[in-house]
C-alpha positions in Angstrom: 0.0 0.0 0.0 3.0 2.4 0.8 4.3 2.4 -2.6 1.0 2.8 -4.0 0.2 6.0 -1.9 3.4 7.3 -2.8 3.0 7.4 -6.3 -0.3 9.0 -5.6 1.6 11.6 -3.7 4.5 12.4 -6.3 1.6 13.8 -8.7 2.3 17.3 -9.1 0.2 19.4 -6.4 -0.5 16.1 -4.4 0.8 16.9 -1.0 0.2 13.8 1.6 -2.4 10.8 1.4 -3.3 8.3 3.7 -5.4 4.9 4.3 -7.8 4.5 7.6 -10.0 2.2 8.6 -14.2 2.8 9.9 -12.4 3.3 12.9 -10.2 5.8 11.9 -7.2 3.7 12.2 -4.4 4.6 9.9 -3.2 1.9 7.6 -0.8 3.3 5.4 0.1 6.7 5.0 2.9 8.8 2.7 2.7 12.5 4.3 5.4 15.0 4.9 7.0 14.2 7.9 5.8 17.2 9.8 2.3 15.0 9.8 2.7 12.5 12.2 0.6 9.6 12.7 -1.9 11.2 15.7 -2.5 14.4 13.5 -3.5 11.8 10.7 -5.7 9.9 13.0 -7.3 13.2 14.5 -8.1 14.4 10.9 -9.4 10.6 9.7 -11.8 10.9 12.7 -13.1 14.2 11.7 -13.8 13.7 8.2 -15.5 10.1 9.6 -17.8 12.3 11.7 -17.8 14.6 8.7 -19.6 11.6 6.7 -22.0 10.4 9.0 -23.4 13.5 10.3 -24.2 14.3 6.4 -25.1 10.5 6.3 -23.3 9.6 3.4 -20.9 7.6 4.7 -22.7 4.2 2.4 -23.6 5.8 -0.6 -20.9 8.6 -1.3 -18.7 7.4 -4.3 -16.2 10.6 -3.9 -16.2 13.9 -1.8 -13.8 16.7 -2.1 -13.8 19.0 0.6 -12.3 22.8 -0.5 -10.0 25.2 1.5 -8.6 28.7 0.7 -5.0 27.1 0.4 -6.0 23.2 -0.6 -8.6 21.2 -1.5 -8.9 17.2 0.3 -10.5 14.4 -1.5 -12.0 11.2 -0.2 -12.9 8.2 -2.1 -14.2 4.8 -0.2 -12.5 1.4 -0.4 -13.9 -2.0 1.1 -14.0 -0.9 5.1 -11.4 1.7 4.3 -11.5 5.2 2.8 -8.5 6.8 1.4 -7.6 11.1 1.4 -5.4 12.8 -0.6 -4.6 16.3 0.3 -3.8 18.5 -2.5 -2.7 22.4 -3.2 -5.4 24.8 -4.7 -4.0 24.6 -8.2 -4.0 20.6 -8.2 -4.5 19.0 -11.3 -8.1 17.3 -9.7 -8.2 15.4 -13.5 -5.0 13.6 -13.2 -5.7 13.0 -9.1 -9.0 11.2 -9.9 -7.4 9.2 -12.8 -4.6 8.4 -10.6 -7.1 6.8 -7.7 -9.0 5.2 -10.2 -6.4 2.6 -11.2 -5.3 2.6 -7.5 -8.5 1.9 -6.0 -8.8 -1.5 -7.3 -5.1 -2.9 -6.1 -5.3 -0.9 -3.2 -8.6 -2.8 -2.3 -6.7 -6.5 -2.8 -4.5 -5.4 -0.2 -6.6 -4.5 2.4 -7.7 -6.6 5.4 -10.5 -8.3 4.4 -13.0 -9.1 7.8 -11.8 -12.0 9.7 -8.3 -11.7 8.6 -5.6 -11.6 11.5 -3.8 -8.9 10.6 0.0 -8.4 11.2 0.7 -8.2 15.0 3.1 -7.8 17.4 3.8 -11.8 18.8 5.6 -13.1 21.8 8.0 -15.4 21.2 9.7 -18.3 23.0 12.2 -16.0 25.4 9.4 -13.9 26.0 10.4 -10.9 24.0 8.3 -9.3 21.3 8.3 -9.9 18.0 6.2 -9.3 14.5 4.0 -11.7 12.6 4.6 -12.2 9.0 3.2 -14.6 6.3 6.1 -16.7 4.2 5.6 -16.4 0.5 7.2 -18.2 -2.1 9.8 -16.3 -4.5 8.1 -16.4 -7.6 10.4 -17.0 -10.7 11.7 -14.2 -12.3 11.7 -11.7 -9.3 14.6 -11.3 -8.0 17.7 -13.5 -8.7 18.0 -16.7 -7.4 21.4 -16.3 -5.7 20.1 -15.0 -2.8 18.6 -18.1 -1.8 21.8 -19.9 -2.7 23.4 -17.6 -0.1 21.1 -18.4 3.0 19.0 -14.9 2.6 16.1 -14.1 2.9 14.1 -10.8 1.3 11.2 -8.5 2.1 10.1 -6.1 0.2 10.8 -2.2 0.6 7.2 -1.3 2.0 8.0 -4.2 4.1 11.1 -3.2 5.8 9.6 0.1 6.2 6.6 -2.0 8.4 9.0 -3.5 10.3 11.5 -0.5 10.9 8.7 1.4 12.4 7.6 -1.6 14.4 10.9 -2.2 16.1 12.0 1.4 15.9 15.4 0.5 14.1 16.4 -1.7 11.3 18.5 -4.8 10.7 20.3 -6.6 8.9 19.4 -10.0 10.0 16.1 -11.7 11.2 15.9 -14.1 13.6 13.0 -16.2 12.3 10.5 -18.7 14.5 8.3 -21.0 13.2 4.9 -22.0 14.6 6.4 -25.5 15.3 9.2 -24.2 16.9 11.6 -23.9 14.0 13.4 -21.2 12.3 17.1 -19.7 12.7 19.3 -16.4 12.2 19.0 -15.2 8.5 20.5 -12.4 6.1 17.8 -10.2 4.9 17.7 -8.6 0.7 15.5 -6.1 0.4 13.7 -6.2 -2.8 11.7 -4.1 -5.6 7.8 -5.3 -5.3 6.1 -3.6 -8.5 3.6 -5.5 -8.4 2.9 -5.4 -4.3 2.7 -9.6 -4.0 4.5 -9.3 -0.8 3.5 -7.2 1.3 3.6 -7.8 5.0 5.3 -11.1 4.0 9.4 -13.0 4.4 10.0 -14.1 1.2 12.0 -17.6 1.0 13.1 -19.5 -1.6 13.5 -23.0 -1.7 16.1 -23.7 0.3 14.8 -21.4 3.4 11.8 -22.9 2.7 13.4 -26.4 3.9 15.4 -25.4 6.2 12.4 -23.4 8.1 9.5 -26.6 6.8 7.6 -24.2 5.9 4.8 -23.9 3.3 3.5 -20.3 1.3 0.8 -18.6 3.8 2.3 -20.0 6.9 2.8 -17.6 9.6 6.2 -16.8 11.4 7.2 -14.7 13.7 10.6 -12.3 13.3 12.9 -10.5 15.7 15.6 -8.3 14.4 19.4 -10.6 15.3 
């Protein structure tokens, strides 16, 4: 979703968008850094109250809300609504061409209801550590080498997630497998175009042995 959002934000008058939840729970934001997450939330809430005190909030297809300096627009996703923030002078045309082809992929990669999203986990020593799924490197990717060489890969919005989780980044993950499993591993980080991977360690087939895992399972990472 990251690298979605911030090719929605490189458009020319695009200043900041973000992702949130019913709830008003951020999911994914790319904002200039003097917007933190809180000021995000506070205004996700607002324009939440916004929709249902005009009662719109299940029938509005688009809204775009207009300020001396900026305009906002809103679109709604699947239990989600995205909001791009834009300058006066915004191309609105290219904006709402922009989130059209967006919409769709950025709808794949939301939570759908029942899904356990990714989480904090306590692991075996009692420290904390984040859940991610294990996907299969699909041929063609990346090269294969880096399986050959005991790595494992994530992808960039990825190691962005887990940066921010832990507060720092790393090198190497110490992985932990449902049954028990897993080991110390050197982490690629790779180009996902096509967003297959978010939120996800991606192992190729020797990892995949080596861990006996299979593509979906979950694991559990702390930074080594």
């Amino acid at each position: 979703m990251q690298t979605i959002l911030q090719q929605i934000t490189a458009i020319d008058g695009v200043i900041g968008s973000s992702i949130y939840n019913n709830q008003g729970k951020i999911l994914a934001a790319a904002c200039p850094l003097i917007l933190d997450e809180k000021q995000l939330g506070t205004a996700a809430g607002t324009i939440l109250d916004c929709l249902h005190a005009l009662q719109i909030s299940q029938t509005m297809s688009s809204m775009e809300l207009r300020f001396a300096e900026g305009r906002l627009i809103v679109r709604p996703l699947a239990g989600a609504y995205i909001s791009v923030l834009c300058s006066k002078n915004v191309n609105t045309s290219m904006v709402n061409i922009t989130l059209n082809l967006a919409l769709r992929k950025l709808e794949q990669l939301l939570p759908k209801p029942g899904d356990a999203p990714v989480v904090a986990a306590t692991t075996a020593n009692g420290t904390e550590g984040m859940m991610l799924r294990i996907a299969h490197l699909q041929k063609g990717d990346v090269s294969s080498s880096f399986d050959q060489l005991g790595m494992v890969a994530v992808s960039q919005a990825t190691a962005k997630h887990i940066s921010n989780f832990f507060g720092k980044s790393s090198k190497k993950f110490k992985v932990t497998t449902d049954a028990g499993g897993g080991g110390i591993f050197p982490v690629m980080i790779i180009n996902d175009v096509e967003m297959q991977y978010d939120n996800a360690l991606v192992v190729g087939p020797g990892i995949e042995r080596k861990l006996k895992v299979e593509e979906g399972a979950k694991i559990t990472i702390e930074l080594a």
